[in-house]
Rosetta silent file (secondary structure, phi, psi, omega in degrees, C-alpha in Angstrom):
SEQUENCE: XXXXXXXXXXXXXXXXXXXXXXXXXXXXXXXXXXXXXXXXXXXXXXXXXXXXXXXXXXXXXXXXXXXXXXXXXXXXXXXXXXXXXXXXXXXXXXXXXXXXXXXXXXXXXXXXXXXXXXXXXXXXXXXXXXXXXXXXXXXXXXXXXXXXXXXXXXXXXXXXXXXXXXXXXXXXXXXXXXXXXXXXXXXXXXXXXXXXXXXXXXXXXXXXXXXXXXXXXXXXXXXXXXXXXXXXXXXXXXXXXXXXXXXXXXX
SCORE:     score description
SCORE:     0.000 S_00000001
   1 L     0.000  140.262  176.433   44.633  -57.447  -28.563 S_00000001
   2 L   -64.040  147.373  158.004   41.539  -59.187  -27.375 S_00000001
   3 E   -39.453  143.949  157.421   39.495  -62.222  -29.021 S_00000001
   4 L   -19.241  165.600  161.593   36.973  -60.834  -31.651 S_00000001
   5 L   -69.440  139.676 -177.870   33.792  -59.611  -30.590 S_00000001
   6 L    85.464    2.505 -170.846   31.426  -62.164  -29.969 S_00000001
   7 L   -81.630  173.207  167.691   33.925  -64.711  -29.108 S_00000001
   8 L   -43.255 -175.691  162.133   33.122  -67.008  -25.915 S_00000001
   9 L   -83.626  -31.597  174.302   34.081  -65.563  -22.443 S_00000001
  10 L  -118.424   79.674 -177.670   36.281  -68.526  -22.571 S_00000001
  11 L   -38.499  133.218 -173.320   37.579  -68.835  -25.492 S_00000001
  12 L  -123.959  157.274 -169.685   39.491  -71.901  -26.845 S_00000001
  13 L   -83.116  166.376 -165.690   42.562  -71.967  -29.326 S_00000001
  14 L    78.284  -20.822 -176.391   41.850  -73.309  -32.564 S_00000001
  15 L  -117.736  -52.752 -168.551   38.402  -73.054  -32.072 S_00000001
  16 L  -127.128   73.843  175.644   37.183  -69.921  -31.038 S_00000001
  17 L   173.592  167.012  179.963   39.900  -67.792  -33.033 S_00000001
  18 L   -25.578  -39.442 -170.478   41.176  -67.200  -36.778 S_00000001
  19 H   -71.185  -15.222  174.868   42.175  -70.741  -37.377 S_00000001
  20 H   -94.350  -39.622  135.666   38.611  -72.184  -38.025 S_00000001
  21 H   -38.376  -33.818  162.613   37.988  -69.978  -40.488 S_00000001
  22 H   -57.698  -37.303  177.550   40.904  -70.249  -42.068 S_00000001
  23 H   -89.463  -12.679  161.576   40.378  -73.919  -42.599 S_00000001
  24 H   -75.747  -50.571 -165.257   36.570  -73.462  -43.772 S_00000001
  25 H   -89.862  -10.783  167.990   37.558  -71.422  -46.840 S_00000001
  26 L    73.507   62.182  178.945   41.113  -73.182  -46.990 S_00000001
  27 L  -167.275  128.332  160.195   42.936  -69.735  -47.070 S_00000001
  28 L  -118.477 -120.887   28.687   45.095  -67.525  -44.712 S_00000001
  29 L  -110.660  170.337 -163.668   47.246  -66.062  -44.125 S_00000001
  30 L  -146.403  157.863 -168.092   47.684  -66.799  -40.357 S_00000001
  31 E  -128.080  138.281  146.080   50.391  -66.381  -37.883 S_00000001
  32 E   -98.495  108.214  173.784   51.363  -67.800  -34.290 S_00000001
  33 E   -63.422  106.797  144.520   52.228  -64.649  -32.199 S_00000001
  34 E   -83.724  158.296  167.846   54.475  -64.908  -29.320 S_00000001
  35 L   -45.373   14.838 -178.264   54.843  -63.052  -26.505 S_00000001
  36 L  -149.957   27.038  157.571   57.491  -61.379  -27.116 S_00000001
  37 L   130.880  -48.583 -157.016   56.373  -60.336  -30.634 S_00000001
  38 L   -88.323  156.889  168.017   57.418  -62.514  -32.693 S_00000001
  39 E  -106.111  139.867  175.668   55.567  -64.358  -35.786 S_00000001
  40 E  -125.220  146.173  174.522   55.779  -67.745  -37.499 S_00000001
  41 E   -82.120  121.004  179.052   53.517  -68.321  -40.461 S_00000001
  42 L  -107.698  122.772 -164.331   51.275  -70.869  -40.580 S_00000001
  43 L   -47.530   42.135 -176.872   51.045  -72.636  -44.173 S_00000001
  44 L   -76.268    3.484 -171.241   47.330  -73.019  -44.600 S_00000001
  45 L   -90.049  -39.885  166.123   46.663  -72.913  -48.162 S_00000001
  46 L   -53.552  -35.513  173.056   49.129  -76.054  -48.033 S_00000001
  47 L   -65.019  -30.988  166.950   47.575  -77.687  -45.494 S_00000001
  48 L   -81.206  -17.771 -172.910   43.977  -77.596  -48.116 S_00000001
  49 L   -81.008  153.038  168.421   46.435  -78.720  -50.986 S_00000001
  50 L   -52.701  132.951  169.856   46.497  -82.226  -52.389 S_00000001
  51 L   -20.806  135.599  169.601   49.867  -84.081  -50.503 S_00000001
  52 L  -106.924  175.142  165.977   53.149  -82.627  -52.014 S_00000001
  53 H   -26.524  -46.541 -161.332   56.729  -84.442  -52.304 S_00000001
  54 H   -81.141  -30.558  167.804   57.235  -84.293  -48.645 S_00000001
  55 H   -41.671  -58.745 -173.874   54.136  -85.016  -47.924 S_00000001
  56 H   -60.877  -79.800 -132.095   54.182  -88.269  -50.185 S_00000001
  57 H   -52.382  -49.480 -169.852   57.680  -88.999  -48.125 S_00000001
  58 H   -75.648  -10.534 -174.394   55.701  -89.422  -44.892 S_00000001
  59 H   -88.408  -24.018  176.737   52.902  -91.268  -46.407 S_00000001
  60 H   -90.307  -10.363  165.704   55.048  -94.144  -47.952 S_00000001
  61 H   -67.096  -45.993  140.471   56.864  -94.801  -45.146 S_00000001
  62 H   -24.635  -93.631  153.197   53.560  -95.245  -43.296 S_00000001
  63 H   -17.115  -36.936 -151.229   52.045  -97.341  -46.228 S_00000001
  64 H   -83.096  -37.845 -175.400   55.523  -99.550  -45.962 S_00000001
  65 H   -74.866  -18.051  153.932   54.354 -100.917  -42.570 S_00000001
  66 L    89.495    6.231  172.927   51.097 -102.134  -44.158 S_00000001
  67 L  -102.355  156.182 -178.812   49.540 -101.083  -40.448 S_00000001
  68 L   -62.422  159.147 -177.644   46.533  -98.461  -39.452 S_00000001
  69 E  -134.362  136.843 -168.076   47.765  -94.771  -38.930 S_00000001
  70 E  -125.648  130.686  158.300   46.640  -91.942  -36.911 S_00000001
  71 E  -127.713  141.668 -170.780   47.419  -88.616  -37.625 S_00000001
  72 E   -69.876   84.219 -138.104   47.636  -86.284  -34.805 S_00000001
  73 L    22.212   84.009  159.058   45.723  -82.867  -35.587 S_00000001
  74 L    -7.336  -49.765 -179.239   44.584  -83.955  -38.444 S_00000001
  75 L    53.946 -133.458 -162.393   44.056  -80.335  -39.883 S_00000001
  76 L  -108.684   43.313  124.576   41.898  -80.785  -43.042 S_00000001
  77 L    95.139   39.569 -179.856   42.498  -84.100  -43.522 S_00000001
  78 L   -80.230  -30.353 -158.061   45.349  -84.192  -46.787 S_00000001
  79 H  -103.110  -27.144 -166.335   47.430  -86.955  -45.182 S_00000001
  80 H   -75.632  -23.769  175.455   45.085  -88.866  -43.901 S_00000001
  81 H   -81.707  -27.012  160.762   43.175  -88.817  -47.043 S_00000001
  82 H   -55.659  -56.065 -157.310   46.511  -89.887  -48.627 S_00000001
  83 H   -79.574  -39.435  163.311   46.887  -92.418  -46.700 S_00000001
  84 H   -59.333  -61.752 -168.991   43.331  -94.126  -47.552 S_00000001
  85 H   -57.826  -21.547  146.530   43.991  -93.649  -51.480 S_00000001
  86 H   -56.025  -35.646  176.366   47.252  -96.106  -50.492 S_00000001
  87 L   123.312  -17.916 -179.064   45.079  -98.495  -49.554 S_00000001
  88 L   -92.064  126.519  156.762   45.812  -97.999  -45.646 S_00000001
  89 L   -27.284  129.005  166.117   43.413  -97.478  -42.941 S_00000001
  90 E  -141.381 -171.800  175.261   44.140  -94.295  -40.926 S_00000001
  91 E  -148.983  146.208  161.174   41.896  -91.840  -38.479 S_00000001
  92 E  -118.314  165.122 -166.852   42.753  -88.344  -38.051 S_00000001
  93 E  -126.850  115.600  177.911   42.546  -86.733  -34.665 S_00000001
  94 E  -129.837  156.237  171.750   41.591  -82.376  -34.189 S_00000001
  95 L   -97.355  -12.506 -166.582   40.450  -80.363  -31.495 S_00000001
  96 L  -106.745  143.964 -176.254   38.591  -77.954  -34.191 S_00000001
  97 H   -54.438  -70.205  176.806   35.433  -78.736  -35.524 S_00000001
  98 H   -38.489  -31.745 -152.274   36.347  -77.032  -39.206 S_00000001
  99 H  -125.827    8.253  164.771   38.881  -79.014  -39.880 S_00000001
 100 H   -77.450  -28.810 -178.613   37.660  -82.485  -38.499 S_00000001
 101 H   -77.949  -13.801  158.694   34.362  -81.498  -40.953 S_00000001
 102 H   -68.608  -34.703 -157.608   37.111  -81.104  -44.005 S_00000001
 103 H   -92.072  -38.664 -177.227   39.078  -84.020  -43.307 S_00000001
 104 H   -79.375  -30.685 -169.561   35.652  -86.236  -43.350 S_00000001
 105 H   -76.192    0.468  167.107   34.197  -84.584  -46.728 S_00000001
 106 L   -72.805    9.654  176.378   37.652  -85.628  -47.959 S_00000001
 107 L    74.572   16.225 -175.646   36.292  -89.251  -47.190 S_00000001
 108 L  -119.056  134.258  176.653   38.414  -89.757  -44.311 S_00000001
 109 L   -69.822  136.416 -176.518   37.641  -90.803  -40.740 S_00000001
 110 E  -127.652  134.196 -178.831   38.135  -87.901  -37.754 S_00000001
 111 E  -102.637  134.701  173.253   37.663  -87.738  -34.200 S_00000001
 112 E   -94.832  142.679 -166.323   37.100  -83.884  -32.924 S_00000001
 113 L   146.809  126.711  173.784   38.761  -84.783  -29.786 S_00000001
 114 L   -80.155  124.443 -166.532   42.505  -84.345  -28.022 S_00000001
 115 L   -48.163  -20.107  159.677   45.154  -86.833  -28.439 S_00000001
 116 L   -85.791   14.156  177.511   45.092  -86.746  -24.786 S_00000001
 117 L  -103.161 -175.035 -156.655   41.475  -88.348  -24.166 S_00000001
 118 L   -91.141  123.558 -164.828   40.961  -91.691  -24.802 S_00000001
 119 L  -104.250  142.428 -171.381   41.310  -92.580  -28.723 S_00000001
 120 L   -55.049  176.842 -165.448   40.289  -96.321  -30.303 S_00000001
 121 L   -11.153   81.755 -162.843   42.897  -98.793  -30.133 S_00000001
 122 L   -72.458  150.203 -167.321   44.887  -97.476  -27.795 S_00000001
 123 L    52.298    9.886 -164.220   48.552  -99.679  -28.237 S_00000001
 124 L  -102.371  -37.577 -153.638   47.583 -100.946  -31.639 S_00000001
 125 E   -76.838  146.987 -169.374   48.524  -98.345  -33.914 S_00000001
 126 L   -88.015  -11.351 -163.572   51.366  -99.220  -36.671 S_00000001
 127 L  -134.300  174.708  135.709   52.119  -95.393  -37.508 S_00000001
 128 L  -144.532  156.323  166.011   51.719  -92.036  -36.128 S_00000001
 129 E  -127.142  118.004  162.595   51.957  -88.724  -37.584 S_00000001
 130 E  -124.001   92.252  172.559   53.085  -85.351  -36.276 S_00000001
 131 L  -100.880  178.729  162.219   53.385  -82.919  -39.280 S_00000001
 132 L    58.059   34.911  158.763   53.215  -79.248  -39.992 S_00000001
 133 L    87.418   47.260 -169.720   54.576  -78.617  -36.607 S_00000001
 134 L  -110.439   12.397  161.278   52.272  -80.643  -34.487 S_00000001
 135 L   -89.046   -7.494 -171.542   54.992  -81.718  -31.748 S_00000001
 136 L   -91.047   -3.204 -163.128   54.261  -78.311  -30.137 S_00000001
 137 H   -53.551  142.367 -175.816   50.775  -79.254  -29.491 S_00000001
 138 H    86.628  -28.110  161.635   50.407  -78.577  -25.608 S_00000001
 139 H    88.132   -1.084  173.287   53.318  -76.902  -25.709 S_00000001
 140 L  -116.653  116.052 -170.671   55.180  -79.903  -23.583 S_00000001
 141 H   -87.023  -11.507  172.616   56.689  -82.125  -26.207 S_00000001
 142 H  -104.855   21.769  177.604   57.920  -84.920  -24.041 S_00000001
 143 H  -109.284  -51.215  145.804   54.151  -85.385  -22.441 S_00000001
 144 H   -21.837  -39.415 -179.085   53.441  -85.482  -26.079 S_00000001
 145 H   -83.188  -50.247 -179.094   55.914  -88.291  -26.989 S_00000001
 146 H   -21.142  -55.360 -147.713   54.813  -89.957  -23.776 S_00000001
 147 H   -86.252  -22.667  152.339   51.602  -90.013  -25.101 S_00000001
 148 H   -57.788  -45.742 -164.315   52.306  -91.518  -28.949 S_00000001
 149 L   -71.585  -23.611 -133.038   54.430  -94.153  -27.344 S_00000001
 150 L  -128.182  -24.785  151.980   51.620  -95.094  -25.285 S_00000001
 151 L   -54.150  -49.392 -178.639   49.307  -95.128  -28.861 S_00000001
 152 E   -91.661  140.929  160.030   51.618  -97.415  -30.992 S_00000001
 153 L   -45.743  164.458  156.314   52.532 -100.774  -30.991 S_00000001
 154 L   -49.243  127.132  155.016   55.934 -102.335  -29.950 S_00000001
 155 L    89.879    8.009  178.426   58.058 -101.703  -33.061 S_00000001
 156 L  -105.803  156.197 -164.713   55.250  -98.880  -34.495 S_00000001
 157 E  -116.319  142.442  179.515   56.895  -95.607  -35.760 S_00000001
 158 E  -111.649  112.904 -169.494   55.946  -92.339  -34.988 S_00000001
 159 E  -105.976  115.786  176.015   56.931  -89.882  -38.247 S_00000001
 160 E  -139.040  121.717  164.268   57.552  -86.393  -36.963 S_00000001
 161 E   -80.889  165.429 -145.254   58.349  -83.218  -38.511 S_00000001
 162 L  -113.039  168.110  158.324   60.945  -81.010  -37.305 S_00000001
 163 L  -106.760  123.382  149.057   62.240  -77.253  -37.275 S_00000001
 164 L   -36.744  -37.628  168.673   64.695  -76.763  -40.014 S_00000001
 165 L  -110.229 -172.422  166.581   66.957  -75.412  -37.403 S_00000001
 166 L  -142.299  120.798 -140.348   67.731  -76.414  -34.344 S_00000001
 167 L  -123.811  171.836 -176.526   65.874  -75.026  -32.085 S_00000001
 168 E  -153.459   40.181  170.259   64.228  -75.803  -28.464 S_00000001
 169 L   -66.174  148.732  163.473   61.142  -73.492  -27.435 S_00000001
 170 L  -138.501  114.088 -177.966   58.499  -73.399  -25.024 S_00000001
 171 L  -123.925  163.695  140.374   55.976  -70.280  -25.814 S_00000001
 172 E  -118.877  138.474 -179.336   52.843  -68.846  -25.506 S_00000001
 173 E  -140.279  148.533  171.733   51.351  -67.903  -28.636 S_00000001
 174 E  -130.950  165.424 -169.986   47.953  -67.140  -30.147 S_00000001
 175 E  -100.990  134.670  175.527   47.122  -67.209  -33.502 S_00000001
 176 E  -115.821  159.453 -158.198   46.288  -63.986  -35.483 S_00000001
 177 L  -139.576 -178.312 -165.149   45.245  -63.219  -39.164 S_00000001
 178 L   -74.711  -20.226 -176.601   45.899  -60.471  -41.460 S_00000001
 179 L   -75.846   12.163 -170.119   43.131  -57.929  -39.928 S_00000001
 180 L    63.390   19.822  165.872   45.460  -58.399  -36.779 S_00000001
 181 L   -83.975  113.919 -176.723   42.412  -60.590  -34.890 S_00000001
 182 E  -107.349  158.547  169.088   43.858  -62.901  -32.245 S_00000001
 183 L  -115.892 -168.208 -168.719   42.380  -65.799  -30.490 S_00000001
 184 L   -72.703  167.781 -166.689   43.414  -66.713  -26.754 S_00000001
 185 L   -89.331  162.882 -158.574   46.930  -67.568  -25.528 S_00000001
 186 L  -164.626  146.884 -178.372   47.664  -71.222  -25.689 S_00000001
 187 E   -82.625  144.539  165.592   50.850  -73.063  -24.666 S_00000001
 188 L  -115.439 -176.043  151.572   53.399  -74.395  -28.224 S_00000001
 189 L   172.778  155.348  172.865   56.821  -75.253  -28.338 S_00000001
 190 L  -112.576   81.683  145.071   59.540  -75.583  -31.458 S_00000001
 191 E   -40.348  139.715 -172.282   61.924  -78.441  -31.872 S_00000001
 192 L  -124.982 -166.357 -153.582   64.442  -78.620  -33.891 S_00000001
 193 L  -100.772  -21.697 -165.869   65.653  -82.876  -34.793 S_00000001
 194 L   -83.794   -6.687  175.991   68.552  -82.968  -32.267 S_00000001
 195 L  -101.644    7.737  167.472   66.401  -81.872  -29.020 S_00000001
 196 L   -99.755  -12.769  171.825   63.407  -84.118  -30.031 S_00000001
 197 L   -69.700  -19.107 -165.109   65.712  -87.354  -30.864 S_00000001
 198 L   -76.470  -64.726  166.327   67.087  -86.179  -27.039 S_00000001
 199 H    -6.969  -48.449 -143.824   63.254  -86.209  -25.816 S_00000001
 200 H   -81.434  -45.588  172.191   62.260  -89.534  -27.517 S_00000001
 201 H    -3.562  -70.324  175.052   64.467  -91.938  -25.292 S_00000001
 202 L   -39.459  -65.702 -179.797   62.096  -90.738  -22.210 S_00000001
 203 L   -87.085   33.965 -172.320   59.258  -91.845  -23.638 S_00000001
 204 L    72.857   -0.898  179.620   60.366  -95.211  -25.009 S_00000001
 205 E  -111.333  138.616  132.999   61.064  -94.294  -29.089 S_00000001
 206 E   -35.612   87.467  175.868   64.260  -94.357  -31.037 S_00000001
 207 E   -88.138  141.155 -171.658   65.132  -92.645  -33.734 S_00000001
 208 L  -139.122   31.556  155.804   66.019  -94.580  -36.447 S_00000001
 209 L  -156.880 -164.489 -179.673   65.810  -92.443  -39.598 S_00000001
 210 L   179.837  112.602  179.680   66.200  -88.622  -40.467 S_00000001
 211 E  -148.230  162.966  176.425   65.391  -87.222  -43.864 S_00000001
 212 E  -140.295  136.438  171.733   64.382  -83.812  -45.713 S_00000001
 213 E  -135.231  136.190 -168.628   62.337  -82.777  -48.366 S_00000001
 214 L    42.644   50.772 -179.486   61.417  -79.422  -50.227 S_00000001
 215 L    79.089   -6.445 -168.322   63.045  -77.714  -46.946 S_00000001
 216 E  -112.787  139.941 -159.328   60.997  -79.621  -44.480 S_00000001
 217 E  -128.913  128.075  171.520   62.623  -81.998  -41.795 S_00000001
 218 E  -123.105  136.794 -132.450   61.711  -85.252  -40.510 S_00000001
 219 E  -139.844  131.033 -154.465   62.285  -87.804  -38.034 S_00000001
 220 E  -135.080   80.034 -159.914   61.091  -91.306  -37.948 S_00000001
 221 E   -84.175  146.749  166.271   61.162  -92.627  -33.812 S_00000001
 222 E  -125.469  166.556 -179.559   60.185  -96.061  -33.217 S_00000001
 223 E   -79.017  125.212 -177.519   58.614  -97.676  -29.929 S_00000001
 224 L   -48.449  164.229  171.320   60.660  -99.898  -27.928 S_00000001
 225 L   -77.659   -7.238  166.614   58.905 -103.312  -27.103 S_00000001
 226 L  -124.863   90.314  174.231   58.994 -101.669  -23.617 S_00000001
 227 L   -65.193  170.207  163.792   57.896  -98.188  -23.472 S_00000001
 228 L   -69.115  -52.643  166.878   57.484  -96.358  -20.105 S_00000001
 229 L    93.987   38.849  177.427   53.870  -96.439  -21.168 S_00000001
 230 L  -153.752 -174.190 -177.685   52.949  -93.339  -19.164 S_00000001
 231 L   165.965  153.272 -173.688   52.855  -89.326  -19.941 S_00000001
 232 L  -117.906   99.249 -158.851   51.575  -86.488  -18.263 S_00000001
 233 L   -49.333  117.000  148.702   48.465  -84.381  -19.656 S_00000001
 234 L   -29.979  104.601  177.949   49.377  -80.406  -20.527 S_00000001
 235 L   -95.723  150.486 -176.116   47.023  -78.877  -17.950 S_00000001
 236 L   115.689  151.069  179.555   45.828  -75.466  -19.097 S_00000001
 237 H   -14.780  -54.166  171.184   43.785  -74.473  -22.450 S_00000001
 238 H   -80.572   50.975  159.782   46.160  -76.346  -24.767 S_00000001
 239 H  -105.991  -21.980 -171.208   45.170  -79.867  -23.476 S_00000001
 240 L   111.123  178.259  171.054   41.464  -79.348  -24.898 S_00000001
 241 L   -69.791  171.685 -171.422   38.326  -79.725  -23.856 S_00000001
 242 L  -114.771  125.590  175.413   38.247  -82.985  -21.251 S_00000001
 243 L   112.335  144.761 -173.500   36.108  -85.751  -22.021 S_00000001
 244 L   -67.830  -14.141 -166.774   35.150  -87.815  -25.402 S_00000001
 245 L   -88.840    9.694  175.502   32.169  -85.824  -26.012 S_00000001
 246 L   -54.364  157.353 -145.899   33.631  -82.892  -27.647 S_00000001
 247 L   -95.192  132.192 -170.518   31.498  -81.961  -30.551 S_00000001
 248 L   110.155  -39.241 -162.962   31.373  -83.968  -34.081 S_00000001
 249 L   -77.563  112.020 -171.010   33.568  -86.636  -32.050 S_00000001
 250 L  -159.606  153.236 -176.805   32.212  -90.133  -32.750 S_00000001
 251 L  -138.241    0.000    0.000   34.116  -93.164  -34.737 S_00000001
């Protein structure tokens, strides 16, 4: 199946497909289709909900370091909004317009923009966050790690959820909705905790926790004081648009 009618000629995921609506009315349900069929369900009515248990887990561990925290597509802005009502500075970071304009009427600052363009205090940051299955972004997860390690301070932790099993994909998938309306194919991938603690080495982090809550699994890498300090951009649709100037994106 094709993008909607009316979509660009070149359509981008996240953007010009199901998922931006979904995050303006804060309802799906929505799927990521793979090629070869299969569906995983993507949580959005949680992702509009107030923080939950597990939620809370990743936010006090953040909070504990008393440093700013960027989380890493942002979606509609719950943890990041969490994370100000702690008392800690954060930024969240999206490629989609909808859900960088949720995450700010939730009072919290968002850059529409890809964690692989250039982001404010690059090496500073005390935290990072990759929930709700936000290690697949790009679909290469150790160009990803690369590229946190290369965000955080020596000694700053990167909090990343996990696949409950463990698992080690690289797909293409597009996201679809219940009328069966897809947007364009876009590179993922699915980790489970023992191939992304394998991963993290490569780019300079450590894992040095592991915990689970309400079914959901998390990993807590920190940076060495010497990372490799390099990573290698996802070339193809799922890197984003190129350049700071994407739309909304201003700090």
């Amino acid at each position: 199946m094709t993008p909607a009618a009316g979509a660009p000629a070149t359509a981008r995921p996240w953007i010009d497909d199901p998922f931006s609506e979904a995050i303006r009315t804060g309802r799906g349900p929505l799927w990521l289709r793979t090629a070869d069929g299969r569906r995983h369900r993507l949580d959005v009515e949680r992702w509009c909900a107030p923080p939950d248990a597990a939620d809370r887990s990743l936010l006090e561990r953040c909070a504990g370091l008393g440093r700013p925290a960027l989380d890493v597509g942002c979606g509609p802005g719950r943890l990041v909004a969490g994370l100000l009502a702690l008392g800690l500075p954060a930024l969240g970071v999206d490629l989609t317009v909808a859900a960088v304009a949720r995450t700010r009427r939730l009072g919290g600052p968002a850059l529409c923009r890809s964690v692989f363009e250039r982001l404010p205090a690059e090496g500073r940051w005390g935290s990072a966050l990759l929930a709700d299955g936000n290690l697949g972004i790009g679909g290469d997860p150790a160009a990803l790690l690369g590229r946190i390690a290369q965000l955080l301070r020596p000694g700053g932790r990167l909090f990343v959820e996990v696949e409950p099993r463990e698992v080690d994909e690289r797909l293409t998938v597009r996201i679809e909705d219940a009328a069966g309306h897809r947007g364009p194919p876009f590179r993922w991938a699915r980790l489970g905790a023992a191939a992304t603690a394998g991963l993290s080495a490569g780019a300079g982090l450590v894992e040095t926790e592991r915990w689970s809550v309400l079914g959901r699994h998390f990993l807590a890498l920190t940076r060495l004081p010497e990372a490799p300090g390099r990573c290698v951009r996802p070339r193809g649709p799922a890197a984003g648009p190129a350049g700071p100037g994407e739309p909304g994106a201003r700090y």
